[in-house]
C-alpha positions in Angstrom: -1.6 -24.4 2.4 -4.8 -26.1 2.7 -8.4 -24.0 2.8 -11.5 -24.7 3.0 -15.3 -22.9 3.6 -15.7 -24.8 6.9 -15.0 -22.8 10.0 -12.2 -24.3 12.2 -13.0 -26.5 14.7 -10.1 -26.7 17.1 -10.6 -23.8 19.7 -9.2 -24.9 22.3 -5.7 -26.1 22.4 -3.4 -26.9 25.3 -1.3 -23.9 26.0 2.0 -26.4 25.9 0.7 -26.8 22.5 0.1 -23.1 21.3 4.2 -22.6 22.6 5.2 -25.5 20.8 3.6 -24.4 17.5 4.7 -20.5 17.7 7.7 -20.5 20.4 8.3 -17.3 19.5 6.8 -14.1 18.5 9.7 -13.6 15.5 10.0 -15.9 12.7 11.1 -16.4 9.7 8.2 -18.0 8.1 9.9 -21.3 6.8 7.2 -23.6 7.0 4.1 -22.4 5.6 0.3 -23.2 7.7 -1.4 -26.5 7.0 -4.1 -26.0 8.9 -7.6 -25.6 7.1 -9.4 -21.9 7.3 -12.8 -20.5 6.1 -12.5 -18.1 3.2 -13.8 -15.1 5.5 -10.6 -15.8 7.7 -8.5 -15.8 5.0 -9.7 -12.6 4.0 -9.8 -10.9 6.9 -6.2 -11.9 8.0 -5.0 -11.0 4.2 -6.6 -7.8 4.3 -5.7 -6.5 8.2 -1.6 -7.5 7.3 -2.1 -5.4 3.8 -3.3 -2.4 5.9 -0.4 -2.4 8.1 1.9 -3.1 5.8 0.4 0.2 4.0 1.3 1.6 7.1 4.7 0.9 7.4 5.6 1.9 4.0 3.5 5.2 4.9 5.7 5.4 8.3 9.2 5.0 7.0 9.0 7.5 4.3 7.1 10.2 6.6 9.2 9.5 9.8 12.7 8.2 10.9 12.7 4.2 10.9 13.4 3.4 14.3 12.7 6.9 16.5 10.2 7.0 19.0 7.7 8.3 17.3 8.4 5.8 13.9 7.4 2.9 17.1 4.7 4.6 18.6 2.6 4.6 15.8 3.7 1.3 14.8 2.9 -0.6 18.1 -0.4 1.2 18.4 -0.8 -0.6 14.6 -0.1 -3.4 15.6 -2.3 -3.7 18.4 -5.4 -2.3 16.5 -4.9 -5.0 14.2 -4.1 -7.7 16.8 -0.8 -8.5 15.2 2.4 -9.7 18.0 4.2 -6.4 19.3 5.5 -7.6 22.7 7.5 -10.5 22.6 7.0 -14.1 24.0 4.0 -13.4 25.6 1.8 -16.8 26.3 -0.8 -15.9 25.6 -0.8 -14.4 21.9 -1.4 -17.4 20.0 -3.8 -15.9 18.1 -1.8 -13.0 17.2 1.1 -15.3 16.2 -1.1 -17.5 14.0 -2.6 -14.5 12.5 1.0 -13.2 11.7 1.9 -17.0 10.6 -0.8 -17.3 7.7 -1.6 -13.4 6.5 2.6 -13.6 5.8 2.0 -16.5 3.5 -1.3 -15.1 1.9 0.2 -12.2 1.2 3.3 -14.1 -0.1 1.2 -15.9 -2.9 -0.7 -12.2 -3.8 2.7 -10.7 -4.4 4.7 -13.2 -6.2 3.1 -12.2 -9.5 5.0 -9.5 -10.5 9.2 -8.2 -9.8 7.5 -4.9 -8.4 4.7 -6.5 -6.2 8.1 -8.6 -5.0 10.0 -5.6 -4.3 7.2 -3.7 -2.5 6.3 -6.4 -0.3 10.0 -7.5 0.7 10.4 -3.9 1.7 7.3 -3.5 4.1 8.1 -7.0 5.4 12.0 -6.3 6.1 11.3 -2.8 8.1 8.4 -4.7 10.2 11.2 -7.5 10.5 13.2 -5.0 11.6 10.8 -2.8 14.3 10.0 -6.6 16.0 13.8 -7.2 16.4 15.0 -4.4 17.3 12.1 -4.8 20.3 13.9 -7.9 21.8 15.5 -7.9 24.7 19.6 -9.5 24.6 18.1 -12.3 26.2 15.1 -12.6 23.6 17.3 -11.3 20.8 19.8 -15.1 21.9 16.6 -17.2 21.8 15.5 -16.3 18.6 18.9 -16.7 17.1 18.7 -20.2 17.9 15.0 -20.9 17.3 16.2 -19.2 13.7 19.3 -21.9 13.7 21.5 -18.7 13.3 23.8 -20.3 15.5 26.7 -17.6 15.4 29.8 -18.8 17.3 30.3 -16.8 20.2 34.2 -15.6 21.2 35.7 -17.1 24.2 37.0 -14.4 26.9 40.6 -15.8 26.2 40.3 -14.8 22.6 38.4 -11.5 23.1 40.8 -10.2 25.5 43.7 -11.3 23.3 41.6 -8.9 20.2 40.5 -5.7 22.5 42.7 -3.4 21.2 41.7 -4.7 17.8 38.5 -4.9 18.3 38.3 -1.5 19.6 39.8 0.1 17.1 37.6 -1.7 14.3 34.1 -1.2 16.2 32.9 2.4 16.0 31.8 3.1 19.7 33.5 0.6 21.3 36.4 1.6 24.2 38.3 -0.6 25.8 36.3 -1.6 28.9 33.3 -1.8 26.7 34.3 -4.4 24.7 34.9 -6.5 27.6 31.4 -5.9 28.1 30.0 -6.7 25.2 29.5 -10.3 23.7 31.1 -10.5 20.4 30.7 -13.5 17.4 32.6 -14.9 15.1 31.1 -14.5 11.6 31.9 -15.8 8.6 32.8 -12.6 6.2 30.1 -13.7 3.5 27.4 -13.1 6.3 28.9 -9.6 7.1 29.4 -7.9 4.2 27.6 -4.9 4.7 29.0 -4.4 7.8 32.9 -5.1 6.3 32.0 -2.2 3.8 30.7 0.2 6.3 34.0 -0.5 8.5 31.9 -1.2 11.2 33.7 -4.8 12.0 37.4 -6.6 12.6 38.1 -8.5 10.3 40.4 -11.8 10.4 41.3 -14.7 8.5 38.1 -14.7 6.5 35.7 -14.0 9.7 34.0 -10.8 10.6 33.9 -10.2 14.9 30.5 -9.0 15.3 29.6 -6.9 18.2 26.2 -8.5 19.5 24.7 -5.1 19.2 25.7 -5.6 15.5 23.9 -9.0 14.7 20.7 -7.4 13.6 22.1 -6.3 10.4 23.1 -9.9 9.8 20.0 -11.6 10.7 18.0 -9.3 8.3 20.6 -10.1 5.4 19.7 -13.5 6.3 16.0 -12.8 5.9 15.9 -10.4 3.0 17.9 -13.8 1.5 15.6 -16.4 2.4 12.2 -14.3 1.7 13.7 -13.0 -1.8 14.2 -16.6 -3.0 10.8 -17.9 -1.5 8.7 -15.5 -3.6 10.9 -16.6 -6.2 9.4 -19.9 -6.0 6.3 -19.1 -5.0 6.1 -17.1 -8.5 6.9 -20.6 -10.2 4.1 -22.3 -8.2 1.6 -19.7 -9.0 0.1 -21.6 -11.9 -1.2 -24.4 -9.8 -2.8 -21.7 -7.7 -4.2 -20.0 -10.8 -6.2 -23.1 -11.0 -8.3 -23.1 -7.8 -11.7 -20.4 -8.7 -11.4 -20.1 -5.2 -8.8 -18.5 -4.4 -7.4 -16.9 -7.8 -9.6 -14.2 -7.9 -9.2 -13.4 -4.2 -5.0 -12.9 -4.9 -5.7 -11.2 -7.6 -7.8 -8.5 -5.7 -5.0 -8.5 -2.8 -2.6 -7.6 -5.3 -4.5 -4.7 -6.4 -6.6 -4.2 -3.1 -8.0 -1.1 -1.9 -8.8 -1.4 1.9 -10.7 2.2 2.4 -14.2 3.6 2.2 -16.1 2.8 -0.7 -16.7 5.1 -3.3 -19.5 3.5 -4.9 -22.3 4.7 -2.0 -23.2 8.1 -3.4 -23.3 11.1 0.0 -22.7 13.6 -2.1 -24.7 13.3 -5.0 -25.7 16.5 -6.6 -24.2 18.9 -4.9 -21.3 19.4 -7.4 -22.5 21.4 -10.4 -21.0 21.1 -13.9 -19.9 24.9 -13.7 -17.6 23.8 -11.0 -15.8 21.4 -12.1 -13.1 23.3 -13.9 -12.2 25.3 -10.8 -12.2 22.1 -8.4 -10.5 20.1 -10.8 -7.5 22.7 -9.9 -7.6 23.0 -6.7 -9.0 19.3 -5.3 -8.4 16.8 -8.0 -5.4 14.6 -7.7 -3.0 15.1 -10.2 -4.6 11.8 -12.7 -7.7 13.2 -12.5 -6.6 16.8 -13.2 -4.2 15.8 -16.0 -7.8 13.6 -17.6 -9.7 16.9 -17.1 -7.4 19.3 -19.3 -6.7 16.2 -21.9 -10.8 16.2 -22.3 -11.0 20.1 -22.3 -8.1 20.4 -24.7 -9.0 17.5 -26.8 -12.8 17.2 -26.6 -12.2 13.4 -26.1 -10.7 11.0 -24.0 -10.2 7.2 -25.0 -12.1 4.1 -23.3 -9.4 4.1 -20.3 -9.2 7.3 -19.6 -13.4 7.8 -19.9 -13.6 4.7 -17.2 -11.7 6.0 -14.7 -12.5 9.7 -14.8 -16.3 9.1 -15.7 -16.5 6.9 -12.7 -14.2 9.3 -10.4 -16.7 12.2 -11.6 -19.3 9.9 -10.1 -17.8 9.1 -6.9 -17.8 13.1 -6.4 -21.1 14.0 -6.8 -22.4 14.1 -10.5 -25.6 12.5 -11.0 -25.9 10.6 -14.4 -28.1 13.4 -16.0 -25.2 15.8 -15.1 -22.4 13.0 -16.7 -24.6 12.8 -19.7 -24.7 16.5 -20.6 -21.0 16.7 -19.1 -19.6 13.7 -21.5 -22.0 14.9 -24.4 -21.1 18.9 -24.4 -17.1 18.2 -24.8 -17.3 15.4 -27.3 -19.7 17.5 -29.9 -16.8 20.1 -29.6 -14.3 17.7 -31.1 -15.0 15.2 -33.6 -18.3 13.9 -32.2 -21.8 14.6 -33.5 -24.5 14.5 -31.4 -26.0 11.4 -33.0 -23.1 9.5 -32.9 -22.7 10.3 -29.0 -26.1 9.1 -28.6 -25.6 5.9 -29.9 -22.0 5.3 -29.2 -21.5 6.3 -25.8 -24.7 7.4 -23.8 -25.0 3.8 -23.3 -22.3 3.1 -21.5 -22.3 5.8 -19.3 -25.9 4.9 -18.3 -24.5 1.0 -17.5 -21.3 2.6 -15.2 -24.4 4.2 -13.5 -25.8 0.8 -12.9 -29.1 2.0 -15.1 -28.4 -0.5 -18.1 -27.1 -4.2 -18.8 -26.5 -6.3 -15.1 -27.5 -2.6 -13.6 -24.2 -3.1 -11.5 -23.4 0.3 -9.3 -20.0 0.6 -10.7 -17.1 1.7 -7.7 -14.6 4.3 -8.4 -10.8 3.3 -9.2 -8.5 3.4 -6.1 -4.8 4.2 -6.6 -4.1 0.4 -6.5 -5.9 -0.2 -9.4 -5.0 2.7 -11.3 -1.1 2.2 -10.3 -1.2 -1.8 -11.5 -3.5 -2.2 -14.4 -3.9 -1.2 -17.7 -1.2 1.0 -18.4 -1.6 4.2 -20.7 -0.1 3.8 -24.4 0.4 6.4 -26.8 -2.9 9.0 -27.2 -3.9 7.6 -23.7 -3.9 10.3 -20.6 -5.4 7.5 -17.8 -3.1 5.5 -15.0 -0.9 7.7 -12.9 0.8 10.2 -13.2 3.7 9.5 -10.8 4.0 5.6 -11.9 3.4 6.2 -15.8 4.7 9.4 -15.9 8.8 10.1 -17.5 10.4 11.8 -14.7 11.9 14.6 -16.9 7.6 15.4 -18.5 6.5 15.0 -14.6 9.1 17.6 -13.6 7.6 19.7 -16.6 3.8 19.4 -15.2 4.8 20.1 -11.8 6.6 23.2 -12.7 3.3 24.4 -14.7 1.5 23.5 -11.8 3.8 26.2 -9.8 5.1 23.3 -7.4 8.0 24.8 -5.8 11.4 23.5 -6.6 12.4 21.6 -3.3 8.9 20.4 -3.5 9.3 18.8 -6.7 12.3 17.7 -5.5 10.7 15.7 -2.5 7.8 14.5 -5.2 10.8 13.1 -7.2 12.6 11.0 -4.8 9.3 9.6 -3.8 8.7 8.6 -7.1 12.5 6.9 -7.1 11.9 4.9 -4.5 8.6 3.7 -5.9 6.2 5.3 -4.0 3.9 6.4 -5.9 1.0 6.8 -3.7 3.1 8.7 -1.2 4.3 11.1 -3.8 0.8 11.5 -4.5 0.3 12.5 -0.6 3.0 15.2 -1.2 1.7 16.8 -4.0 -1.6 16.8 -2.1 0.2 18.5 1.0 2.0 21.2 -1.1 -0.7 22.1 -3.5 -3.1 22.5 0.3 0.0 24.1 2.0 0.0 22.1 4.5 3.0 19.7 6.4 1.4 16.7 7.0 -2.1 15.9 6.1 -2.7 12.9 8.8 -4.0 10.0 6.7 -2.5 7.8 3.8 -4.3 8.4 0.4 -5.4 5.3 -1.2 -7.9 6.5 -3.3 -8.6 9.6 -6.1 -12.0 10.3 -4.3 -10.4 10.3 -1.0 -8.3 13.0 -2.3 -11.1 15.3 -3.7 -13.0 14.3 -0.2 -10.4 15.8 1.6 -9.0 18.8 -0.1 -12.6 19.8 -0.2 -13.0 19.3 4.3 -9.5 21.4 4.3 -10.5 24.1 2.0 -13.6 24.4 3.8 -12.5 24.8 7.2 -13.9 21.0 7.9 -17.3 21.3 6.2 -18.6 20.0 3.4 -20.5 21.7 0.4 -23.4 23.0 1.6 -25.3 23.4 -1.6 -27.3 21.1 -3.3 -27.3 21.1 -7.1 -30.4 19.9 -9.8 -29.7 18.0 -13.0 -29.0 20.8 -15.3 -26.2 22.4 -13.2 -28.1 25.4 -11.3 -27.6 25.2 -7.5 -30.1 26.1 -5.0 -29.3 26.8 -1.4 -30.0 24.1 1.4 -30.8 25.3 4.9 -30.0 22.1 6.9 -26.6 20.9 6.7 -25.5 17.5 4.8 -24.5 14.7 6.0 -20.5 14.6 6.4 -18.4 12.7 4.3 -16.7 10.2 5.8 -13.3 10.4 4.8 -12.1 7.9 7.4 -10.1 4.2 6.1 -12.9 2.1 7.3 -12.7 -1.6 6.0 -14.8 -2.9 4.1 -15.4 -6.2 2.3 -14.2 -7.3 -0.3 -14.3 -5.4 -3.7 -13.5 -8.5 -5.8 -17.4 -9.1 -7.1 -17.1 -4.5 -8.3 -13.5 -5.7 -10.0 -15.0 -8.7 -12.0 -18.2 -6.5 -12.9 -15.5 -3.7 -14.2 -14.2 -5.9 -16.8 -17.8 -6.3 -18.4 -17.9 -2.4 -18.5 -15.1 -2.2 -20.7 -16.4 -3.7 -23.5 -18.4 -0.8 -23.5 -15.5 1.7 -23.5 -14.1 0.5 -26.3 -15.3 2.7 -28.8 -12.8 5.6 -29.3 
């Protein structure tokens, strides 16, 4: 793919063209763009394809792929985000282009790792999968040539000569409807699935697929050819690694948090220091809560885990006199004089406030960041609870936690499957008693945002705290937080400015 800063010039193409280019809505995205693109557009598109792909992995775990409700709120996803959702329609270049080059942006931003390959071949296989199923028999034929899945379709002669057969081997099929239905002859290395389900006749080394059938062989052939191209997209990835451009920019994708941004402070002092061992049962997500009872129990936390719960603590509300007399009170319990704080750590808490050093206003950590980087190693009680976690010790905490069994259970499978954020959701929605909390959780402060609008009937604190931790009552009501996924740009200039705060974390 070529990029560059300049904005694209060619608006206005001949409509034969646009056809030409994108003939269909469905592809398999063999050829990747050459066009040239502005940075901002490559953003953009990367960013509006990781959001519904967020979706669709937030979709097929909380509804039946496929039912009407599953393509409801996909469809209307796909049309907020101006991606293709009715097929061959003239005029959705646009759309198609847009689906063309976020795919391949996205491909280089998830190569990097065997899990960011398995997550994204998922999301990409079930929207694969919504689009097909969407085609019409007439639609579904086209593509399978535009795809060069050119299946060799059963004479009438030959199909008449199989009924009974064919029957017999095709759940669902009677007699009169196989003469209805258009069957192909498949060669048995391209039906496998279907030969072990016993969905298929099977003959001389070929499967006789049912057209109705195809779709599970179409997406074997996908899953095939998209598993090997991020295979060598992951080989090409040091060439990439090269351009300053761009690097930085896949990096952030990988890792990307698409929601509101923590860093802008609505809520600042109105959570007192006397609180925060109540809320940090009730409305802290389980990484936060297991940092909280590590400090309390330990009077200390290492460099990880003080830079992503210090800066969670000020994404919630405390100011930096309040962090100050918070950090400094538990550390002179342990092993910690008060001197020693002073000179070893005061500092740095001051700089994640943006009050020393580059005087950078330092964002929160967002699940994505916590999930992918810097793992937690013995002594270390940071990263996530349901991605670092042993499932047998996060059994253990959930059961301390009084998490009912089939709850647990639920949590668990989530966690099988790799989902960690979504297990995350669940523990949310059974620790609030509630069935389904109607957003996707991307972010530790989005979770302590909205526990505390549930617990308070919708409303947000309404008291205002001062430095030292006293509260005094406000008349007018606060500003509500706004707990809503709006997008924002990119946080790839807060990650860079995150690794200089480290160095001053890494005292223990």
């Amino acid at each position: 793919m070529e990029f560059s800063s300049r904005t694209r010039q060619k608006h206005a193409r001949l409509a034969g063209d646009r056809r030409e280019q994108y003939p269909h809505s469905l592809q398999f995205y063999l050829e990747p763009p050459t066009e040239s693109i502005s940075l901002v557009e490559f953003e953009s598109f990367a960013i509006d394809r990781l959001k519904l792909l967020k979706v669709i992995e937030n979709l097929g775990v909380s509804y039946v792929k496929g039912n009407e409700v599953y393509k409801t709120k996909l469809e209307a996803e796909l049309r907020k985000l101006k991606f293709p959702y009715r097929a061959l329609a003239e005029d959705d270049y646009e759309a198609r282009r847009k689906d063309h080059i976020s795919h391949f942006i996205l491909r280089l931003a998830y190569c990097q790792s065997e899990d960011l390959r398995r997550w994204f071949l998922q999301q990409e296989m079930d929207l694969f999968r919504y689009r097909f199923h969407e085609l019409t028999e007439g639609l579904m034929q086209k593509f399978l040539e535009h795809a060069n899945l050119a299946f060799e379709a059963i004479g009438e002669d030959l199909k008449n000569e199989l009924a009974n057969e064919l029957s017999v081997s095709t759940p669902g099929f009677s007699l009169p409807k196989v003469k209805e239905q258009m069957f192909y002859k498949v060669g048995l290395a391209d039906a496998v699935d279907l030969f072990r389900a016993r969905r298929v006749f099977i003959k001389d080394g070929f499967a006789y697929v049912p057209f109705k059938e195809i779709d599970v062989i179409v997406l074997n052939n996908y899953r095939t050819k998209l598993s090997k191209a991020l295979a060598l997209t992951a080989r090409s990835l040091p060439s990439i690694q090269s351009d300053e451009r761009l690097q930085p920019l896949l990096n952030h994708l990988s890792h990307s948090y698409v929601g509101t941004d923590y860093s802008i402070q609505k809520n600042t002092g109105k959570i007192s220091l006397e609180q925060i061992d109540a809320l940090s049962v009730k409305s802290f997500p389980l990484c936060m809560r297991q940092l909280h009872r590590a400090l309390r129990e330990n009077h200390h936390l290492r460099h990880g885990g003080r830079m992503q719960y210090g800066l969670f603590l000020k994404g919630i509300g405390l100011t930096l006199e309040q962090a100050l007399e918070f950090w400094k009170k538990e550390f002179i319990r342990g092993k910690v004089d008060a001197d020693k704080f002073d000179k070893g750590y005061a500092y740095s808490i001051r700089h994640s406030y943006g009050k020393e050093g580059k005087r950078t206003d330092y964002t929160p950590y967002s699940c994505m960041k916590i999930i992918m980087s810097n793992p937690p190693s013995q002594g270390d009680y940071h990263g996530c609870p349901f991605r670092h976690t042993d499932p047998e010790l996060l059994k253990q905490k959930l059961q301390s936690y009084k998490i009912p069994p089939s709850g647990i259970t639920q949590v668990l499978e989530l966690v099988k499957g790799m989902h960690y954020q979504l297990a995350c959701q669940k523990y949310f929605e059974l620790t609030h008693d509630v069935d389904d909390i109607g957003f996707s959780l991307n972010h530790p402060n989005q979770y302590f945002t909205e526990s505390q609008k549930l617990l308070s009937g919708g409303r947000e604190l309404k008291k205002e705290f001062n430095n030292s931790g006293n509260f005094q009552q406000k008349n007018n009501s606060q500003e509500s937080i706004n707990s809503s996924s709006t997008p924002t740009s990119s946080n790839v200039k807060a990650d860079t400015e995150l690794e200089g705060l480290e160095a001053y974390f890494t005292e223990d």
